[in-house]
Structures are given as C-alpha cells and as structure tokens.
The first five atom37 places (N, CA, C, CB, O) and aatype in JSON, in Angstrom:
{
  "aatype": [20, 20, 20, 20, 20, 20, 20, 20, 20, 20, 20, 20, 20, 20, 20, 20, 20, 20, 20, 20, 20, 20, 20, 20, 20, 20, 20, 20, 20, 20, 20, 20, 20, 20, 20, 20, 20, 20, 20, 20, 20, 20, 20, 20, 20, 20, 20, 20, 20, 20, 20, 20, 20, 20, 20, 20, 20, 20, 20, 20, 20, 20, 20, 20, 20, 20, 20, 20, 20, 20, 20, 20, 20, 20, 20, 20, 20, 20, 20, 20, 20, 20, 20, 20, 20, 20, 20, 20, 20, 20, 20, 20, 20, 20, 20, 20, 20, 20, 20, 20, 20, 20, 20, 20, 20, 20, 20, 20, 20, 20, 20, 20, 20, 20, 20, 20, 20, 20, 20, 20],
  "atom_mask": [
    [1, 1, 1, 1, 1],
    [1, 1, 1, 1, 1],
    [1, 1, 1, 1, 1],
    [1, 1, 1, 1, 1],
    [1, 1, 1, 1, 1],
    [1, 1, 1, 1, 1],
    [1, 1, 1, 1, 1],
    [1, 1, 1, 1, 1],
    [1, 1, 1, 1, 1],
    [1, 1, 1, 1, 1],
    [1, 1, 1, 1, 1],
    [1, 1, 1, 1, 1],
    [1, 1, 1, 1, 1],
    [1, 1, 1, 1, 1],
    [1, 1, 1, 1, 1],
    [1, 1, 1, 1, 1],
    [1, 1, 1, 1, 1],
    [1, 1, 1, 1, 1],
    [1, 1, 1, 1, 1],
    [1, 1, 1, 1, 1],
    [1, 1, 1, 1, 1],
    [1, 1, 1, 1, 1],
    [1, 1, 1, 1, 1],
    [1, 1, 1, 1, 1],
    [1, 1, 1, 1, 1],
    [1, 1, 1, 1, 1],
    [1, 1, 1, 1, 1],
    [1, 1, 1, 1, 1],
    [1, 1, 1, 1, 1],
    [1, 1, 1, 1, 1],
    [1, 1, 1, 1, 1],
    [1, 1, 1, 1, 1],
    [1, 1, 1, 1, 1],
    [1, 1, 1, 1, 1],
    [1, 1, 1, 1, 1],
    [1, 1, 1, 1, 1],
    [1, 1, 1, 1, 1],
    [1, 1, 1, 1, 1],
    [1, 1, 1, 1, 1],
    [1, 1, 1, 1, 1],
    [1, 1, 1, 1, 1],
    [1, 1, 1, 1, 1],
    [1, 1, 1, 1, 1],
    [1, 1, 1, 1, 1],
    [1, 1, 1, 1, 1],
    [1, 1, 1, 1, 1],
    [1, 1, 1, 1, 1],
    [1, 1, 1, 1, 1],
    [1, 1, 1, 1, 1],
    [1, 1, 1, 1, 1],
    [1, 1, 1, 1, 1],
    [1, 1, 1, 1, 1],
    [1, 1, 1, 1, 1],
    [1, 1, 1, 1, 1],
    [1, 1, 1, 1, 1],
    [1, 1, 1, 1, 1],
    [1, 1, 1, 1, 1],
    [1, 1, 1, 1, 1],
    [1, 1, 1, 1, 1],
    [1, 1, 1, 1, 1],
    [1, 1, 1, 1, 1],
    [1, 1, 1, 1, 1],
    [1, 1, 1, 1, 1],
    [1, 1, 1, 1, 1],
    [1, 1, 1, 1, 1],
    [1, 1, 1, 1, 1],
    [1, 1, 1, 1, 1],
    [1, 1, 1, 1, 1],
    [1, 1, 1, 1, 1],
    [1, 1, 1, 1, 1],
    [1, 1, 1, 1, 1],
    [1, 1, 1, 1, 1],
    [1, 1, 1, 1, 1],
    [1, 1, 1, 1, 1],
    [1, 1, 1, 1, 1],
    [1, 1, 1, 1, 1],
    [1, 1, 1, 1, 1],
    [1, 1, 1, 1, 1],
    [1, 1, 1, 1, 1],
    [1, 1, 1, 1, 1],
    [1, 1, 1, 1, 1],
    [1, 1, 1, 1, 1],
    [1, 1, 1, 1, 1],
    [1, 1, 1, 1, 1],
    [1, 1, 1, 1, 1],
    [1, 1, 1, 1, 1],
    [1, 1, 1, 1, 1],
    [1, 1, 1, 1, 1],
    [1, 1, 1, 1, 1],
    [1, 1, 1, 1, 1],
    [1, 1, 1, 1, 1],
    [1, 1, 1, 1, 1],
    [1, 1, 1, 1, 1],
    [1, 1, 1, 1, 1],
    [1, 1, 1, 1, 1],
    [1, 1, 1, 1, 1],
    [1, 1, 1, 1, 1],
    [1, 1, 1, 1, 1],
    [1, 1, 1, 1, 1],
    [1, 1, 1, 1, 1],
    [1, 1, 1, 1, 1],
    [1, 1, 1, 1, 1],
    [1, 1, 1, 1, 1],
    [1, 1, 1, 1, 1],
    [1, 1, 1, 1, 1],
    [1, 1, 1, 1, 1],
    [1, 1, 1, 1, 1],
    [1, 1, 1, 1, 1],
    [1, 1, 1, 1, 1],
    [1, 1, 1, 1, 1],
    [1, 1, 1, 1, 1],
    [1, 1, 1, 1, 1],
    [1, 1, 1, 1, 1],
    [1, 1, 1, 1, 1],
    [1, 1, 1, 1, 1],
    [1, 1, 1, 1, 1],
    [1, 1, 1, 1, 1],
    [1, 1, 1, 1, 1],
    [1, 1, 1, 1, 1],
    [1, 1, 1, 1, 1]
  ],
  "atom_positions": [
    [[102.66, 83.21, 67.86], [102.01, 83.74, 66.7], [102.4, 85.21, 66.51], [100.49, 83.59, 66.81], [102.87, 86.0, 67.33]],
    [[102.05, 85.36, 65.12], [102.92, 86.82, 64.94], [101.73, 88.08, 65.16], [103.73, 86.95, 63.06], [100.81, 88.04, 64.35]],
    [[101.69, 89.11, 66.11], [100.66, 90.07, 66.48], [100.98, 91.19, 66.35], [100.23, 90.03, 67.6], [101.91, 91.66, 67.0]],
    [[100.15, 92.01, 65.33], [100.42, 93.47, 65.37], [98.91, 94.49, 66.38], [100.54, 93.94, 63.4], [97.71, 94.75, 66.37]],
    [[99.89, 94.64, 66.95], [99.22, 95.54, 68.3], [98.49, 97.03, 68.36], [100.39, 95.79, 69.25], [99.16, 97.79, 69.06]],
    [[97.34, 97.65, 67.84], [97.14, 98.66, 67.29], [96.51, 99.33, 69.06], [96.1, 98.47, 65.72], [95.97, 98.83, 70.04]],
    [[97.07, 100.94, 68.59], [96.03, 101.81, 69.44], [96.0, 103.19, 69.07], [96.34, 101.8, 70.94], [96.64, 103.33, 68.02]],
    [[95.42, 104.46, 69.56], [95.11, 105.69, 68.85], [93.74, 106.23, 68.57], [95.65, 105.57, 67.72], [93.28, 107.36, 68.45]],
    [[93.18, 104.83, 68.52], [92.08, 105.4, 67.38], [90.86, 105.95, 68.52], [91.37, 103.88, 66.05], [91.13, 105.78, 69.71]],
    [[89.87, 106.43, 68.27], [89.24, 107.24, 68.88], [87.86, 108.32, 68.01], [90.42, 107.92, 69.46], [87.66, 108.38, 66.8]],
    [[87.28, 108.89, 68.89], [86.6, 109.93, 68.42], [87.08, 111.46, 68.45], [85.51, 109.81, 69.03], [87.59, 111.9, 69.48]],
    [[86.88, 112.45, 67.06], [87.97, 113.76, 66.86], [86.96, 114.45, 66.15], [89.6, 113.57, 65.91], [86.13, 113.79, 65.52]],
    [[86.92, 115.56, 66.17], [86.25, 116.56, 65.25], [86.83, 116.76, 64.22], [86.05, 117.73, 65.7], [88.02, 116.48, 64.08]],
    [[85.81, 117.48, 62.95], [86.84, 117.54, 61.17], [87.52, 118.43, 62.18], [86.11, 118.41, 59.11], [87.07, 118.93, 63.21]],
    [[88.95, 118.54, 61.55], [89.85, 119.08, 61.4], [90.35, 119.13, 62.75], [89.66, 120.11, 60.72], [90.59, 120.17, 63.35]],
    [[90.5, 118.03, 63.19], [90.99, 117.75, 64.46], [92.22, 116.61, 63.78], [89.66, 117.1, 65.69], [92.2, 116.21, 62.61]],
    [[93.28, 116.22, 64.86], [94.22, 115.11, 64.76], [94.04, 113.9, 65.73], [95.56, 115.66, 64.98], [93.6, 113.87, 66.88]],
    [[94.56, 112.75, 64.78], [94.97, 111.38, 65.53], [96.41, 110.99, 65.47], [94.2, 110.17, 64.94], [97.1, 111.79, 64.83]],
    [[96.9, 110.18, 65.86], [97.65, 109.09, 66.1], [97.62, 107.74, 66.34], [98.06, 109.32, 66.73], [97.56, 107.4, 67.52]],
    [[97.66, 106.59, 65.21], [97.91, 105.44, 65.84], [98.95, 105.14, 65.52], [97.16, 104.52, 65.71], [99.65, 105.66, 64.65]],
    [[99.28, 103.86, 66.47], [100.36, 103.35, 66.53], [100.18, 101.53, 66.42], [100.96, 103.98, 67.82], [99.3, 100.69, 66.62]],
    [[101.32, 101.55, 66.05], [100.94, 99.65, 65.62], [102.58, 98.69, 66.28], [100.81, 99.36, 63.0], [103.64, 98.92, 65.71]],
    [[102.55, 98.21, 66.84], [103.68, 97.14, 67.39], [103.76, 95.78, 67.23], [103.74, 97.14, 68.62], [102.88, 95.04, 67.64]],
    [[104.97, 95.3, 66.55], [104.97, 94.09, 66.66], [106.54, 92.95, 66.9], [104.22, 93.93, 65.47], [107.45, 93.35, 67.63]],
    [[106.57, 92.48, 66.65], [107.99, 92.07, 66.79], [108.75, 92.25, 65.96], [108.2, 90.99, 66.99], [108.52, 92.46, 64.77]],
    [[110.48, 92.12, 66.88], [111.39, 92.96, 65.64], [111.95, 92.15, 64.42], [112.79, 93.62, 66.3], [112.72, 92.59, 63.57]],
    [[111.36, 90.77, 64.48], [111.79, 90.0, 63.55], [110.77, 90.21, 62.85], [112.14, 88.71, 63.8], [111.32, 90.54, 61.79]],
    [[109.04, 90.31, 62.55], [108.59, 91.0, 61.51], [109.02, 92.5, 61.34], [107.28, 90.88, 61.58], [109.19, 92.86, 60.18]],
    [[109.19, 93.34, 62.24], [109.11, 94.76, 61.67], [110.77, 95.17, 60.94], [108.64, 95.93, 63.12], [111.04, 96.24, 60.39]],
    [[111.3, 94.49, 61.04], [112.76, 94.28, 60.6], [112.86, 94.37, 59.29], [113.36, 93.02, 60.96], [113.38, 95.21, 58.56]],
    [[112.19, 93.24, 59.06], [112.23, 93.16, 57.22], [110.85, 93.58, 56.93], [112.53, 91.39, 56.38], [111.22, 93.89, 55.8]],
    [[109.61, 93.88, 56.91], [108.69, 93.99, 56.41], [108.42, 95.33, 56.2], [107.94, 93.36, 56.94], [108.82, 96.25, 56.92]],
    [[107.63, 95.45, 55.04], [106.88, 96.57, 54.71], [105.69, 97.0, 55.59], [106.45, 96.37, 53.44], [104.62, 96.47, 55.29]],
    [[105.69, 97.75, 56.48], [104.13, 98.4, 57.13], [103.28, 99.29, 56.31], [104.37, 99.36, 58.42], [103.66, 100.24, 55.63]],
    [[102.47, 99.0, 56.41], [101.29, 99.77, 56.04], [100.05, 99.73, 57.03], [100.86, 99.29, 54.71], [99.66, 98.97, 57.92]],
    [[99.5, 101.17, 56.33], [98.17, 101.05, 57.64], [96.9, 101.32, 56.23], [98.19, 102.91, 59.44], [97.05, 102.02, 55.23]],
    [[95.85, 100.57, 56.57], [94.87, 100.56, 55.96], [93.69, 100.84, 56.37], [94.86, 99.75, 55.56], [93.55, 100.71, 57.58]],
    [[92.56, 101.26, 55.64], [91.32, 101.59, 56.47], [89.85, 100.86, 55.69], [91.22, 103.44, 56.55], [89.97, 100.44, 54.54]],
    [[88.77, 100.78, 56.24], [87.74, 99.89, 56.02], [86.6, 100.47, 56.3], [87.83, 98.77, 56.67], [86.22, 100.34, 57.46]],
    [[85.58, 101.39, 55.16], [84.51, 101.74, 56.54], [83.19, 100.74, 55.87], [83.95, 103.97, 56.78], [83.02, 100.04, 54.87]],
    [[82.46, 101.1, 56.98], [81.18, 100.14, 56.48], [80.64, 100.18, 54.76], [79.76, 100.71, 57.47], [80.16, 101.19, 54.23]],
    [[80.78, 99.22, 54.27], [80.2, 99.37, 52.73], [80.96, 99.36, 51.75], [79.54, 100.48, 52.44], [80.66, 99.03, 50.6]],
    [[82.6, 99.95, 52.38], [83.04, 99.85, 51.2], [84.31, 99.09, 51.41], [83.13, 101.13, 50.53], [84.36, 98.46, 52.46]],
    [[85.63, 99.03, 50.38], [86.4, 98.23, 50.2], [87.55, 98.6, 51.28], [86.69, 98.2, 48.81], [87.67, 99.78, 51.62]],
    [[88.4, 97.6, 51.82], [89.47, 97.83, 52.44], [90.52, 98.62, 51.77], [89.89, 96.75, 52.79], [91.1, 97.87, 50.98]],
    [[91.06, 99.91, 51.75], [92.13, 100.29, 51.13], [93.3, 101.02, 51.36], [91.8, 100.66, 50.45], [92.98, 102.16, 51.71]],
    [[94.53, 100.87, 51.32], [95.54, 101.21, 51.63], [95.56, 102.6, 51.52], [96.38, 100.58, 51.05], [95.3, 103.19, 50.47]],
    [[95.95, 103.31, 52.9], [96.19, 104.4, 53.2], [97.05, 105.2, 53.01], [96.12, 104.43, 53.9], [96.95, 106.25, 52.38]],
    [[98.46, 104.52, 53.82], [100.07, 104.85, 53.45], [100.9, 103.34, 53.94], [100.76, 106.48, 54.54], [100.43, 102.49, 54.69]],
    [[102.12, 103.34, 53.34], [102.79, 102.12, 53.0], [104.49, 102.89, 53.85], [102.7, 101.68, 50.83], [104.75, 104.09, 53.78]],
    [[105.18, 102.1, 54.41], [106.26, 102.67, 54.75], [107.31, 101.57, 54.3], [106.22, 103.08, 56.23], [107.43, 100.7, 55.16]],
    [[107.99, 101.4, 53.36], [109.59, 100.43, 53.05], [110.17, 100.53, 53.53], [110.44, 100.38, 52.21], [110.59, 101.68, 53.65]],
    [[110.87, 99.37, 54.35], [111.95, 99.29, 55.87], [113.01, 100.18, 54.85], [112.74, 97.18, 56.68], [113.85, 100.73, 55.57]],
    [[113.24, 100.5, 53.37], [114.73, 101.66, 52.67], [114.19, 102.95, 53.11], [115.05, 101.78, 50.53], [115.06, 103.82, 53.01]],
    [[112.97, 103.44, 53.61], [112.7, 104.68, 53.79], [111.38, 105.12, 52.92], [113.94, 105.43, 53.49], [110.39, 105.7, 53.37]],
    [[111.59, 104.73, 51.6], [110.15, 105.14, 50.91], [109.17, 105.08, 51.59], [109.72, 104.46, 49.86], [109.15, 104.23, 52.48]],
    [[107.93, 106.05, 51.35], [106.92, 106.18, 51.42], [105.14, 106.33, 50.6], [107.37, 106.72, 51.86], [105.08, 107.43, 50.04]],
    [[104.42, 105.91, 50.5], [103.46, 106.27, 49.56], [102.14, 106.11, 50.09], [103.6, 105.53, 48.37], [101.77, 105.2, 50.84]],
    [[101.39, 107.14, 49.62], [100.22, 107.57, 50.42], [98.7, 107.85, 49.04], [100.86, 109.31, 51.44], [98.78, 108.38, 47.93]],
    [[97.4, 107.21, 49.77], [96.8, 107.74, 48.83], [96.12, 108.93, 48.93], [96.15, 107.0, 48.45], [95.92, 109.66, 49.9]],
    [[95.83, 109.0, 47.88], [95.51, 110.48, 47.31], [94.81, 111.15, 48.18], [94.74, 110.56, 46.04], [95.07, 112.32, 48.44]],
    [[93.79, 110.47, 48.77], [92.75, 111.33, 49.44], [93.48, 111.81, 51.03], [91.14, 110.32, 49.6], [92.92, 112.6, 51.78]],
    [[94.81, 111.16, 51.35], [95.65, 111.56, 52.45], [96.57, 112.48, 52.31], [96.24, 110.64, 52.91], [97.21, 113.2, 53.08]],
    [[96.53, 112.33, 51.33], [98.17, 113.32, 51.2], [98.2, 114.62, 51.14], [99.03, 113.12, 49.92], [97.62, 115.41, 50.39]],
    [[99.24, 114.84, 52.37], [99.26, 116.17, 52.55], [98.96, 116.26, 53.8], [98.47, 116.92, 51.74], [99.42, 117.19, 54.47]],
    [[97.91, 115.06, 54.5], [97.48, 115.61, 55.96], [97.98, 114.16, 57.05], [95.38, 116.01, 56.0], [98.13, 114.34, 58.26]],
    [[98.17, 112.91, 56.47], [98.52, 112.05, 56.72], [100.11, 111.6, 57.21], [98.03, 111.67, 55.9], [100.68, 112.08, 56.23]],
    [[101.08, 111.09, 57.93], [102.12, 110.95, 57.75], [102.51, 109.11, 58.35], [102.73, 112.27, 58.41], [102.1, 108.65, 59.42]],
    [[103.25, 108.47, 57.5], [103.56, 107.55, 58.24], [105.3, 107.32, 58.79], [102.99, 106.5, 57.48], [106.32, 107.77, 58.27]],
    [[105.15, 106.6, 59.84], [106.97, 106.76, 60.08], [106.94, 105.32, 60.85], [107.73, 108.46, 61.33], [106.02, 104.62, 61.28]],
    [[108.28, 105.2, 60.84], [108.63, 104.13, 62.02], [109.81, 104.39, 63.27], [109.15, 102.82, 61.22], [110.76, 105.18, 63.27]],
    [[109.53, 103.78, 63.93], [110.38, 103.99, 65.0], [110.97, 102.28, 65.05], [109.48, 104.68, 66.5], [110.12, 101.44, 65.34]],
    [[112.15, 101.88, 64.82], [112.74, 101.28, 64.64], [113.45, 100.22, 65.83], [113.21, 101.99, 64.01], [113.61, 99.01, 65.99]],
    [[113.76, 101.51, 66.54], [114.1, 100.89, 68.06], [112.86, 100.66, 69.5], [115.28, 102.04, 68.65], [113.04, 100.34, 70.67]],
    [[111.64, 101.0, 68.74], [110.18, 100.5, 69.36], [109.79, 99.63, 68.88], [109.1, 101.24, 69.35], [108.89, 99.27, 69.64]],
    [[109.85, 98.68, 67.71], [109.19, 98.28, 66.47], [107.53, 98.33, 66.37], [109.66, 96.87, 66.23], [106.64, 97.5, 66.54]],
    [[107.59, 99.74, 65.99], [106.3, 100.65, 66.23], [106.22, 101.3, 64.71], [106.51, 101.97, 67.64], [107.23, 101.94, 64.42]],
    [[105.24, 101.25, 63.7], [105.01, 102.21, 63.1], [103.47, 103.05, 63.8], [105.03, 101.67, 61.65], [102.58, 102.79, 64.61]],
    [[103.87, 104.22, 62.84], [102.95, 105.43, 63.26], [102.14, 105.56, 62.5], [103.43, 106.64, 63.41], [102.37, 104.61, 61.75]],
    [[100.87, 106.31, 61.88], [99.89, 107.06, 61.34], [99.66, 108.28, 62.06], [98.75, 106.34, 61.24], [98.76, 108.34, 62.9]],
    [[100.5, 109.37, 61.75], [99.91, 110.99, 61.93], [99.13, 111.33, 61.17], [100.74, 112.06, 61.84], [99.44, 111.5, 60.0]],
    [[97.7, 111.56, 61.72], [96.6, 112.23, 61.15], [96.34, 113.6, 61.51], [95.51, 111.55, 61.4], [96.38, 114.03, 62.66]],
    [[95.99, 114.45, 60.19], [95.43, 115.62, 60.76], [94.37, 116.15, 60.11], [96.31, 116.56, 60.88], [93.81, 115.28, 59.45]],
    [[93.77, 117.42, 59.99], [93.04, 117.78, 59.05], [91.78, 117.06, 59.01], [93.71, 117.7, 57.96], [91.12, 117.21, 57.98]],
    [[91.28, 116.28, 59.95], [90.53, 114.62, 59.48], [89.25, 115.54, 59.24], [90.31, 112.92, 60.98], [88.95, 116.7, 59.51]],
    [[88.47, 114.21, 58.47], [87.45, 114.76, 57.44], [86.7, 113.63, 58.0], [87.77, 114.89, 55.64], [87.28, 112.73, 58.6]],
    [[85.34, 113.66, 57.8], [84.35, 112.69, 58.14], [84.54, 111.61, 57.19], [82.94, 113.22, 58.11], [84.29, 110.44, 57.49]],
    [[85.03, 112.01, 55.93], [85.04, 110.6, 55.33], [86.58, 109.78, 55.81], [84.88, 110.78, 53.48], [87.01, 108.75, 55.28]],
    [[87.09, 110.38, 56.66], [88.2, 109.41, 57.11], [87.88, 108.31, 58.24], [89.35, 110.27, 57.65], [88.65, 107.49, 58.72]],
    [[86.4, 108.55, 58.56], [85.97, 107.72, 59.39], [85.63, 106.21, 59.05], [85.01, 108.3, 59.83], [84.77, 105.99, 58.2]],
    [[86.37, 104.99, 59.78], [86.73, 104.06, 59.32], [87.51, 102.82, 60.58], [87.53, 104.67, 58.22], [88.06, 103.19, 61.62]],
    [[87.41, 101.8, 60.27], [87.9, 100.87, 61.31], [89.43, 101.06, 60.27], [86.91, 99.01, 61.59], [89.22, 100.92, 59.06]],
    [[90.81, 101.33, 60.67], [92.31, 101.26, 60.76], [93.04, 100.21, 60.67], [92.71, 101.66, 61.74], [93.49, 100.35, 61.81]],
    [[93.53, 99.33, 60.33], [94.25, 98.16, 59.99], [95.87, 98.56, 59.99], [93.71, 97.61, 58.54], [96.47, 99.29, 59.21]],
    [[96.22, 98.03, 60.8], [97.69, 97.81, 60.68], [98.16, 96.79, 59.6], [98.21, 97.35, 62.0], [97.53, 95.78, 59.28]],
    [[99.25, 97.16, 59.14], [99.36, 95.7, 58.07], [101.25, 95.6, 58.35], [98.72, 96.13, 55.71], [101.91, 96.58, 58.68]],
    [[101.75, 94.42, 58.17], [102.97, 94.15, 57.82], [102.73, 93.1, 56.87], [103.86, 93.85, 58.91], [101.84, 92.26, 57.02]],
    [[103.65, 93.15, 55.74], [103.84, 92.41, 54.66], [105.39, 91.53, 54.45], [103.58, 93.43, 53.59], [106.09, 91.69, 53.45]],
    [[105.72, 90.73, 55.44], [106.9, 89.81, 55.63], [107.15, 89.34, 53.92], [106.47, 88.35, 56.86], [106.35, 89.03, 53.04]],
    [[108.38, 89.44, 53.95], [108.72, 88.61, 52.64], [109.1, 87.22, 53.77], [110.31, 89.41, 51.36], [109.59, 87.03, 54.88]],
    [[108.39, 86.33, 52.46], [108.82, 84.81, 52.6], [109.52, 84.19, 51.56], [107.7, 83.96, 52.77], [109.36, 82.99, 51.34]],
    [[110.44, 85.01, 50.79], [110.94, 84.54, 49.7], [111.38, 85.91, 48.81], [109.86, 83.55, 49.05], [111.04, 87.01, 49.24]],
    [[112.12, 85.81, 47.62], [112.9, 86.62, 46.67], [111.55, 87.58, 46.07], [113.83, 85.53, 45.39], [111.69, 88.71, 45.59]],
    [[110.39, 86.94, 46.19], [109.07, 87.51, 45.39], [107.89, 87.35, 46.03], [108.83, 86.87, 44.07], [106.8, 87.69, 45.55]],
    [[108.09, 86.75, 47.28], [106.81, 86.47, 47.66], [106.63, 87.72, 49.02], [106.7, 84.66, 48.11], [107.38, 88.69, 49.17]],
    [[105.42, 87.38, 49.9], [105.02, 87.65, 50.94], [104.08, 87.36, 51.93], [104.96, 88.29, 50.78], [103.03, 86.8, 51.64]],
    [[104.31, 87.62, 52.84], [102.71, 87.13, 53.77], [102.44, 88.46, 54.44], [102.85, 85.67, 55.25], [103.22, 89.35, 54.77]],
    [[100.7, 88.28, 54.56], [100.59, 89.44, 55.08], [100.05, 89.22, 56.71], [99.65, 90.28, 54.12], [99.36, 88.23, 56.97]],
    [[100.45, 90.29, 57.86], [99.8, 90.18, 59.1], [98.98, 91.19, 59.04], [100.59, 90.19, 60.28], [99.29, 92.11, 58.29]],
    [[97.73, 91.26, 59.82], [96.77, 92.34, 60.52], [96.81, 92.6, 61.57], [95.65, 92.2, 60.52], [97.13, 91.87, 62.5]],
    [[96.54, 93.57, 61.59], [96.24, 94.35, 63.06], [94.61, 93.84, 63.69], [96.22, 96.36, 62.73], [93.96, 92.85, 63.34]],
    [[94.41, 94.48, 64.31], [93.05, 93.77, 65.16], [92.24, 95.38, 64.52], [93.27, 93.4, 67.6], [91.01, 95.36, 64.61]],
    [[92.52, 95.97, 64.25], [92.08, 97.25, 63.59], [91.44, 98.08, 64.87], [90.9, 96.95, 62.26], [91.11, 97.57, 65.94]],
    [[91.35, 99.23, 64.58], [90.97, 100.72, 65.8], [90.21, 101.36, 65.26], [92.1, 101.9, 66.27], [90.47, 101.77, 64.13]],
    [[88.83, 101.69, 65.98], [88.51, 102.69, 65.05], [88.26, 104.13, 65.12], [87.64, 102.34, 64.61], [88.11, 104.71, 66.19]],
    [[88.22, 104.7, 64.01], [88.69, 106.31, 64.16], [86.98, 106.51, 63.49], [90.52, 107.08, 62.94], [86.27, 105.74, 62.84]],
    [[86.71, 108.15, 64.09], [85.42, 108.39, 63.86], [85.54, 109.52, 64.02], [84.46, 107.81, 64.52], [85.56, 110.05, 65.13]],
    [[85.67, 110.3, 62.64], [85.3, 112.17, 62.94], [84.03, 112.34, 62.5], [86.3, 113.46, 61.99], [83.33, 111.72, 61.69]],
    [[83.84, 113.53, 63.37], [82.48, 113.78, 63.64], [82.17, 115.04, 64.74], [81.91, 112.43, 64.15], [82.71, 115.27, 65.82]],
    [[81.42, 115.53, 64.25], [81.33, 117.08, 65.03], [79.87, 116.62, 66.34], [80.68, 118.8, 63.43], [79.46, 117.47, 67.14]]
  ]
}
C-alpha cells in the first residue's frame, strides 16, 4: 500500500520555527504533486503549499512569506519550513501526494497527519 510518512510536528512558541517532513516511495514521489495541508478543530481542511515535480510552487496567503516547501528528490522526502508561526497555525498537518492516474485524472494519498501547536 502506498504510505506517506509524516514527522516534525510538535509544540513552538509564536514566532518560533518547525519542520516537517513527509516520505514516501519513489514511484509516487516521482510523478506526483506534494502538498502539505492543515486541519484545525472546526474548521475546513486547507491547502497550505503545493510543490510540482517542474519546480513550481504555491502557497496560501496566510503563509506566505514565512512558509517554504521543497523536495528532496534523492530522499523522496518533501519538506514544510515553518517560521514566524502564529497561533492560528495551530493545526493537525497532512501530507498529501496527488498521483496522476491518467492524462487528467488523479488520486490522492494522505499522510497520517502531525500535529503542530503554537502557543506561548
């Protein structure tokens, strides 16, 4: 079965930094799009930052600027550099890969999710 492997997450003060990291195999991380997503109690699951195996990147709004995502290619590891963190970044973390299964399609995997918690 296909498993994306999350760790990082933890407890940080505002304006403190994280790191997670997400692993999975190189036949998903090869072709797929990673993304890491976040979930906190109450509200909706939503995409954080997105990384395209061409290099693009895209991040939402409320990250950008303090957030970074990357991959390491020869780990098949993507990253989430956090910094700056804010209490409202507190949230269970989702790894995501999005396999194409076709010219238009996709499937998506999860992570087992981590959770991050700033807080003074």
């Amino acid at each position: 079965q296909v498993q994306l492997v999350e760790s990082g997450g933890g407890l940080v003060q505002p304006g403190g930094s994280l790191r997670l990291s997400c692993t999975t195999s190189g036949s998903i991380f090869s072709i797929s799009t990673m993304g890491w997503y976040r979930q906190a109690p109450g509200n909706q699951r939503e995409l954080v930052a997105r990384s395209i195996r061409g290099g693009s990147t895209n991040y939402a709004d409320s990250v950008k600027g303090r957030f970074t995502i990357s991959r390491d290619n020869a780990k098949n590891t993507v990253y989430l550099e956090m910094s700056s963190l804010k209490p409202e970044d507190t949230a269970v973390y989702y790894c995501n890969a999005k396999y194409p299964t076709g010219p238009m399609t996709s499937r998506d995997y999860w992570g087992q999710g981590t959770q991050v918690t700033v807080s003074s």
